[in-house]
VEXDREN-2710 file (C-alpha; in Angstrom, 1 decimal):
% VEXDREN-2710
k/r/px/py/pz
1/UNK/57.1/189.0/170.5
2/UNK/60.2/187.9/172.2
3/UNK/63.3/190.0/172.8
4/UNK/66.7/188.6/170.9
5/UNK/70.1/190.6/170.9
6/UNK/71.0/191.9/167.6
7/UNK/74.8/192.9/167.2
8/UNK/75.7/196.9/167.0
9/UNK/78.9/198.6/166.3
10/UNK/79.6/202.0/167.7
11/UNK/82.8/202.3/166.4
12/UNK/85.3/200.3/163.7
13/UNK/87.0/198.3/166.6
14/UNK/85.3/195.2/166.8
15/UNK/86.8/194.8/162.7
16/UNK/90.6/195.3/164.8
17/UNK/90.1/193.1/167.5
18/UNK/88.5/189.8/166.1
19/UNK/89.6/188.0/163.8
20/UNK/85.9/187.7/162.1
21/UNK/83.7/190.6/162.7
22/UNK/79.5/190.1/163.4
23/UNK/77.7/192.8/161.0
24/UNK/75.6/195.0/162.1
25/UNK/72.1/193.9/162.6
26/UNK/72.6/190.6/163.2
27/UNK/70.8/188.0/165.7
28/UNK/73.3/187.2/168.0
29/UNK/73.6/184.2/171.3
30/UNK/76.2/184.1/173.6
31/UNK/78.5/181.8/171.4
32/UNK/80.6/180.4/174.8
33/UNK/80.3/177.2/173.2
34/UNK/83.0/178.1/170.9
35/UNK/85.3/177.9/174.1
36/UNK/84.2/174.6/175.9
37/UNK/86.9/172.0/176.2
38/UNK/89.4/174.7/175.1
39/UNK/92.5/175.7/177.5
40/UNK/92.9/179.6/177.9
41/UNK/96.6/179.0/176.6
42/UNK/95.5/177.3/173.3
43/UNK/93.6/180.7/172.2
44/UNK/95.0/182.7/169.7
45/UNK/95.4/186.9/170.9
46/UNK/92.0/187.4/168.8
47/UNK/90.3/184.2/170.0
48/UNK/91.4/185.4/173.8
49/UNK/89.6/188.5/173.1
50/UNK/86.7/186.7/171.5
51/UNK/86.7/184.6/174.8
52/UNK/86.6/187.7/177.0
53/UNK/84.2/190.0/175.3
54/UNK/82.5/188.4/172.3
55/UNK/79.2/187.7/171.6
56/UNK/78.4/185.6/168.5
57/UNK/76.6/186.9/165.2
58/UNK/74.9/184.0/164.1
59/UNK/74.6/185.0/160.0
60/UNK/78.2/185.4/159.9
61/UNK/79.5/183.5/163.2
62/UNK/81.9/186.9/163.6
63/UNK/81.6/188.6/167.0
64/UNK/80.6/191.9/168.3
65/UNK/81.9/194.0/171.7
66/UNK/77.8/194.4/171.6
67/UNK/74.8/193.5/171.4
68/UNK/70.9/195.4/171.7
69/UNK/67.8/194.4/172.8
70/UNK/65.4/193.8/169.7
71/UNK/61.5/192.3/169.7
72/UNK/61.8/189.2/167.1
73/UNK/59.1/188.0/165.6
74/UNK/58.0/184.1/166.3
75/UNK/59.0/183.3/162.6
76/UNK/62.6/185.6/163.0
77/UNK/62.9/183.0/166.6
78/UNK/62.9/179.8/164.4
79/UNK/65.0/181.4/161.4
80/UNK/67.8/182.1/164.4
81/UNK/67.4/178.6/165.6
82/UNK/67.5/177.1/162.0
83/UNK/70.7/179.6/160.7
84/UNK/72.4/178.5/163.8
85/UNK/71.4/175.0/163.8
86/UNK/73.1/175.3/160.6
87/UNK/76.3/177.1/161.3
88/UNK/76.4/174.6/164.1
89/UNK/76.7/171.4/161.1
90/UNK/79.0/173.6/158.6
91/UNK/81.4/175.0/161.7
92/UNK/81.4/172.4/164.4
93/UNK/81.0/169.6/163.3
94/UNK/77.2/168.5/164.2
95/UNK/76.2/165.6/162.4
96/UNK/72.9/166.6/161.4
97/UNK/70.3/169.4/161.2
98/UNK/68.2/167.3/163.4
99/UNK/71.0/166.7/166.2
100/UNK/72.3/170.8/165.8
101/UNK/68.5/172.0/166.1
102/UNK/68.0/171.3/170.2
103/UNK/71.4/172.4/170.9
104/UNK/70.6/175.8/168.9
105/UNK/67.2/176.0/170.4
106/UNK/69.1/175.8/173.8
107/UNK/71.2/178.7/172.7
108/UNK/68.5/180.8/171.7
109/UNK/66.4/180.6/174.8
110/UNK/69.7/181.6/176.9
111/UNK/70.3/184.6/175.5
112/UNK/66.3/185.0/174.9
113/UNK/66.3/185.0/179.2
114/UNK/68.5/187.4/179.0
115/UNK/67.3/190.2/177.2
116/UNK/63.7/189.0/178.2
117/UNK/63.6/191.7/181.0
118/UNK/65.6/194.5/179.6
119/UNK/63.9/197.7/178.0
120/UNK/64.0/197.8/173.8
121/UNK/67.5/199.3/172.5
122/UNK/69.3/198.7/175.9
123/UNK/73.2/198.1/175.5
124/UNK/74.4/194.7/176.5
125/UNK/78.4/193.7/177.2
126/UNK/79.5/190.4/178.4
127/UNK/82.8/189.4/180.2
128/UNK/84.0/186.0/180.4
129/UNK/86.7/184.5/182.4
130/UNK/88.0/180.7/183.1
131/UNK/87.4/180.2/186.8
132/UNK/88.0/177.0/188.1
133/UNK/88.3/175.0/185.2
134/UNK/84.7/176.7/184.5
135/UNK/84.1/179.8/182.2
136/UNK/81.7/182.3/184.1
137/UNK/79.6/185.2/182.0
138/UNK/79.0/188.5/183.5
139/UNK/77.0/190.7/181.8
140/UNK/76.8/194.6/182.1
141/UNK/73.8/196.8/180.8
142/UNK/73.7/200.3/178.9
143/UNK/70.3/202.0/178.8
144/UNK/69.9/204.3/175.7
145/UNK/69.4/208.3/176.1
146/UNK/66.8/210.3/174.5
147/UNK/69.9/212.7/172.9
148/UNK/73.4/211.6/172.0
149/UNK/76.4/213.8/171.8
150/UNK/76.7/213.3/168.3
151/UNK/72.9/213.1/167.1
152/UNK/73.9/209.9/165.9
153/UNK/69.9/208.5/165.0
154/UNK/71.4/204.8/163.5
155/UNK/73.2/204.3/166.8
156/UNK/69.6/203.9/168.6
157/UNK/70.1/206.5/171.5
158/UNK/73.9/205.3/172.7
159/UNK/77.0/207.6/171.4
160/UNK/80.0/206.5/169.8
161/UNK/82.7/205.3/172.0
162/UNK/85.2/207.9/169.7
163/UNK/84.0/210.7/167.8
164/UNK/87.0/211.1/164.8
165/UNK/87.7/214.9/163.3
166/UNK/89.3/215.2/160.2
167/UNK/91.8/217.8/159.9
168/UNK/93.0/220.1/157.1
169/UNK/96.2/222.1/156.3
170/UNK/93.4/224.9/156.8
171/UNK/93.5/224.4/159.9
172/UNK/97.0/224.6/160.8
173/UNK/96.5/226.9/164.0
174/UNK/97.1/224.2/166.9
175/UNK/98.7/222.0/164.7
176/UNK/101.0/219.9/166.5
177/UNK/104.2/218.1/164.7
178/UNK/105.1/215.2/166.8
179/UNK/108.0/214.5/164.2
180/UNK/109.0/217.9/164.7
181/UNK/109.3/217.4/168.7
182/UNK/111.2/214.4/168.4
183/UNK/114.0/216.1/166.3
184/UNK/114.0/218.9/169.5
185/UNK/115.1/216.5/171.6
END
């Protein structure tokens, strides 16, 4: 078995802040080859924050803030490397399945290196920056809890970055009427 990031979403903001997001679930790489060649000025406000904190679903070539460990099978390997291969022809531009397949291999055993040491389930966060003329990745880890806050089992033993309470008119103790303060003042 080898270990492979699959994206995760702990909260609705990665569908906000990109301008495609990954699903949940998916196989995702690094995806910085979006961004060679490209000046930090050309990037569109989502694309600059794609840049900075996005890593690549490869089914949907959306990003995610996120990514977790996962064991792939040898046969789930070559379908990444094949469905980005692909993706790789119908998005940028690669001539041919045979010229996209090393480059996606590439890709895969990057971010394969990467989670290759990291327990199952473990958070993973990149940051990118242009240095140089370069782009640099730094990557930050989150190891997963045995209990959450919110007993949340699909979110694999991390919490929610918000937890949202709806509130009802029967529960108008505490209610607070910002309209209302405005109009004080």
């Amino acid at each position: 078995m080898i270990r492979l990031p699959r994206t995760i979403q702990l909260d609705p903001s990665d569908k906000v802040v990109f301008t495609c997001a990954a699903a949940p679930g998916e196989w995702a790489v690094t995806g910085t080859f979006l961004f060679w060649g490209r000046s930090p000025d050309s990037l569109s406000r989502k694309e600059a924050i794609a840049f900075r904190s996005g890593f690549l679903g490869v089914e949907s070539f959306g990003h995610s803030t996120l990514v977790t460990v996962q064991e792939a099978t040898p046969s789930e390997h070559e379908v990444l490397v094949d469905a980005l291969a692909r993706q790789l022809v119908a998005h940028l531009g690669a001539p041919s399945l045979e010229v996209a397949r090393p480059a996606a291999q590439e890709e895969v055993a990057l971010i394969a290196s990467l989670c290759a040491d990291h327990p199952l389930n473990t958070l993973i966060a990149l940051h990118r920056r242009h240095e140089q003329g370069a782009i640099r990745e730094q990557f930050r880890t989150l190891k997963p809890r045995d209990e959450t806050a919110f007993s949340g089992g699909h979110l694999q033993g991390h919490d929610r970055a918000f937890h949202f309470v709806e509130e009802t008119d029967d529960n108008a103790e505490g209610h607070l009427d910002i309209f209302a303060l405005r109009e004080k003042e």
